[in-house]
N, C-alpha and C positions, 0 to 999 in steps of 0.2 A: 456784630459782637460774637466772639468764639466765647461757649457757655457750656457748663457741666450737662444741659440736655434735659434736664428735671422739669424746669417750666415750659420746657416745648413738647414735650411728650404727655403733659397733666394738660395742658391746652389743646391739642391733639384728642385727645383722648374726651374731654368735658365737651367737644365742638364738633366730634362724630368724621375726622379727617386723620390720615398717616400723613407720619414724617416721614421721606425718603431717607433711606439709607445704603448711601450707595457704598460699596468696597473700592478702595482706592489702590490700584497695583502699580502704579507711577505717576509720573509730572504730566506726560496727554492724557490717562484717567481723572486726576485730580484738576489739572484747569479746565476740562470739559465738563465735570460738573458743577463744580463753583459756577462757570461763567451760563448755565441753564439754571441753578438757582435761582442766580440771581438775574437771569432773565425773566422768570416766571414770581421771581419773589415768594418764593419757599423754604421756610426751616431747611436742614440738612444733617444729616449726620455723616458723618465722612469717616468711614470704619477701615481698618485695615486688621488683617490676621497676621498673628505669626511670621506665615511663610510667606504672606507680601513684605512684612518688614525687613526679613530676613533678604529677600532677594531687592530690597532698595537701599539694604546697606546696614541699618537697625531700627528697633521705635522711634529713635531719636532721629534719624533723619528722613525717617515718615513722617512726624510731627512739626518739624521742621519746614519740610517742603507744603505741607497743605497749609499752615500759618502763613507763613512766609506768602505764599501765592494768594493768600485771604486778603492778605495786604497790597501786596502789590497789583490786583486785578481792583480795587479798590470795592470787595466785596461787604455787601450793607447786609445781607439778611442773616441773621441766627446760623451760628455753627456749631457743633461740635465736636470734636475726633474723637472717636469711639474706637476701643482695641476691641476686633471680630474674634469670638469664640476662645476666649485665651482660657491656657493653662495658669496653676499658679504662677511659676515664674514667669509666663509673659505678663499679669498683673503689675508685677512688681517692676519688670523694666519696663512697661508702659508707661505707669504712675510716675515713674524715675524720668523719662521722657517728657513728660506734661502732657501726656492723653486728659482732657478733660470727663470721659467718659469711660466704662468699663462693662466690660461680657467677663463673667467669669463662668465656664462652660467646665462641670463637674458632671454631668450627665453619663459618662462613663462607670463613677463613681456609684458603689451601695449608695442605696436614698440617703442613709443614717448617717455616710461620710460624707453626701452632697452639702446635707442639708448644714451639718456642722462647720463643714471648710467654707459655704456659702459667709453663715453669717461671722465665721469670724472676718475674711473681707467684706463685707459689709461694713461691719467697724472701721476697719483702714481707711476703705474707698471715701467712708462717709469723715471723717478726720481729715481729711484734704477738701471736702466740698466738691467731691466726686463725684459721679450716678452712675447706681451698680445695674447690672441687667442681669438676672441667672436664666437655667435654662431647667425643663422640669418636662419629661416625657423627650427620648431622644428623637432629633430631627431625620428623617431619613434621609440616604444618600451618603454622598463624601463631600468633606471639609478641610483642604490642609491636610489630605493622607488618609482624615480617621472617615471612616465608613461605619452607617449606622441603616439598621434595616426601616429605622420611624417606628413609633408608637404612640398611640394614644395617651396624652395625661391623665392618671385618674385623677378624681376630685381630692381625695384626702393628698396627693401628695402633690400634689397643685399649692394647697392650703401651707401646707409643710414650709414649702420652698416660699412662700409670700409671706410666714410671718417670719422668715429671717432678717429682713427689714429692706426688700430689695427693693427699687427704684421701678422694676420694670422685668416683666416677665415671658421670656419664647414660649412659646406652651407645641408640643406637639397633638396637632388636630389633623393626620393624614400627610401634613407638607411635605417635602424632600429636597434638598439638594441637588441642582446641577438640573439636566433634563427629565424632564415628566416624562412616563413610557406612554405608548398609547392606551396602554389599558389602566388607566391611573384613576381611581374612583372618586376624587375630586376631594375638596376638607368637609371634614367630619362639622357643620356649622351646629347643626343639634350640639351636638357636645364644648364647642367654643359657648356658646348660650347658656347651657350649666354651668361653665368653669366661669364666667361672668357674674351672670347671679348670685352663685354661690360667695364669690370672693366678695362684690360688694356685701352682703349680708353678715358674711365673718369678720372682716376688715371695718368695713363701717365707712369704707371709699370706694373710688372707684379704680382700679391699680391699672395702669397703660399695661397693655400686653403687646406680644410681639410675634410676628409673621417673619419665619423664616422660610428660605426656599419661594422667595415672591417672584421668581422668573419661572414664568412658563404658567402660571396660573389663572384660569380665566379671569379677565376684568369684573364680572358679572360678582363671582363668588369671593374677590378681595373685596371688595366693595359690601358686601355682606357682612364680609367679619369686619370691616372698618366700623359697621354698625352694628356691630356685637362686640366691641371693646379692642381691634388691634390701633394701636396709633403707629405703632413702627412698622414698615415694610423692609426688608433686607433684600436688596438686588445685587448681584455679582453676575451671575453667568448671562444673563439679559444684554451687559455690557459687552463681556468676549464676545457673546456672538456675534451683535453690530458692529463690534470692530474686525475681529476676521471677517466677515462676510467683504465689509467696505474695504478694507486689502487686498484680499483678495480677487473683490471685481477689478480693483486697480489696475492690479498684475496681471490679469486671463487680459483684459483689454487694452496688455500692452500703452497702457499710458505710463506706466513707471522706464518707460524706454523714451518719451519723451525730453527735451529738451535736458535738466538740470533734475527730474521729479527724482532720480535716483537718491537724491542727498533727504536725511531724514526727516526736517522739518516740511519737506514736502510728500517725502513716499508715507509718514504717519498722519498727514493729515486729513485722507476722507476718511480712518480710523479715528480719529478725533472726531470730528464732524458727526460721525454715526451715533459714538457716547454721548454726545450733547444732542441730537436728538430723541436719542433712547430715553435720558433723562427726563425731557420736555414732556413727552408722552407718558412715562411712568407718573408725573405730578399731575396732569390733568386726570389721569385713572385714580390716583390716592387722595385729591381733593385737598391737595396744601397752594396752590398757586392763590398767593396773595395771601397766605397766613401769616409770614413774616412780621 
């Protein structure tokens, strides 16, 4: 069932487990992970940004190709297409698409203009039967260009950003983007444990929150904040890397000189291979295999 992501992410979150969310940069990213969801029989959220849409042609034919392949792999477990980190205008040609899910990433923005431009989408997203995700304390690292140094959420504007009426909230607690340096001081999990209590106590629920920057992160300490309130994990660069590495050995070990392996479907596939295993492995860490 392709779904707005709402009751898989409240389910997630009331059951102490993430929903992967993997970023979708083409047709061998997006059928490698479908076909390890639903090997492992795992929700999914199938996110693309921007500059992936933009370099597969638009929203619409990002939306397209992961439905389309939903269907025709004859996949059973919970999906949803989620737009990764959009501007306004990616919102709007997402929703225009049929993204059933939505990031609108205003973190760049004063608080005051976050928190406002948040919930008037909100409104929108929710008028279609959409689920919104904002984001509150910037993630560190780079995204589609924009680079952000990470910071800490406070609590008050944590509070802020969750009573605009969002679905589901990134919070930054130390994470980053892309690769971890070595002197990387690990998540701030003290402070995911305030931003938790706190929210259930103001809210009067419990709000799925969200783990960005999930590649590279010890299993040890996702695992922690899964049990401190994240239901979403966000993997992307976890992906590139099994897939260059698996290319790569391809090519140093002279098998892509073998017989026919030059033609795509074969020189891409221990790249495939790799993302469908990265996959298997990210769900047995985030404790969704068999949530579906």
């Amino acid at each position: 069932m392709i779904t707005n992501g709402v009751d898989m992410l409240q389910k997630a979150r009331a059951e102490h487990y993430a929903v992967p969310a993997f970023n979708v940069n083409n047709l061998e990213w997006a059928k490698a992970i479908l076909l390890a969801c639903e090997k492992m029989q795992s929700p999914v959220m199938m996110q693309v940004t921007g500059g992936a849409a933009k370099y597969m042609g638009d929203f619409k034919v990002a939306h397209d190709l992961i439905a389309d392949l939903y269907e025709a792999l004859n996949i059973t477990v919970p999906m949803a297409i989620h737009l990764d980190h959009g501007t306004e205008t990616d919102v709007h040609e997402a929703l225009q698409a049929g993204f059933t899910s939505i990031m609108f990433d205003g973190s760049a923005l004063p608080l005051d203009e976050n928190v406002k431009k948040t919930a008037e989408i909100a409104d929108l997203v929710h008028a279609q039967d959409k689920q919104l995700e904002a984001e509150v304390g910037t993630i560190g690292g780079e995204e589609d260009g924009v680079i952000a140094d990470g910071e800490i959420a406070s609590l008050d504007d944590t509070l802020k950003m969750a009573e605009t009426g969002v679905d589901s909230l990134a919070v930054g607690i130390g994470n980053i983007h892309g690769k971890y340096p070595a002197d990387w001081k690990g998540l701030h999990l003290d402070h995911l444990k305030a931003i938790t209590d706190m929210l259930s106590e103001k809210l009067g629920r419990d709000l799925p929150l969200v783990l960005h920057g999930g590649s590279g992160i010890p299993d040890d300490q996702i695992q922690e904040a899964i049990k401190l309130g994240i239901a979403k994990v966000n993997v992307n660069t976890e992906g590139q890397l099994a897939f260059h590495t698996a290319i790569r050995d391809f090519v140093l070990s002279d098998k892509d000189l073998q017989g026919k392996n030059y033609a795509p479907r074969k020189f891409l596939q221990p790249g495939s291979e790799a993302i469908q295993a990265m996959c298997e492995d990210r769900i047995k860490v985030f404790g969704s295999q068999n949530k579906a």
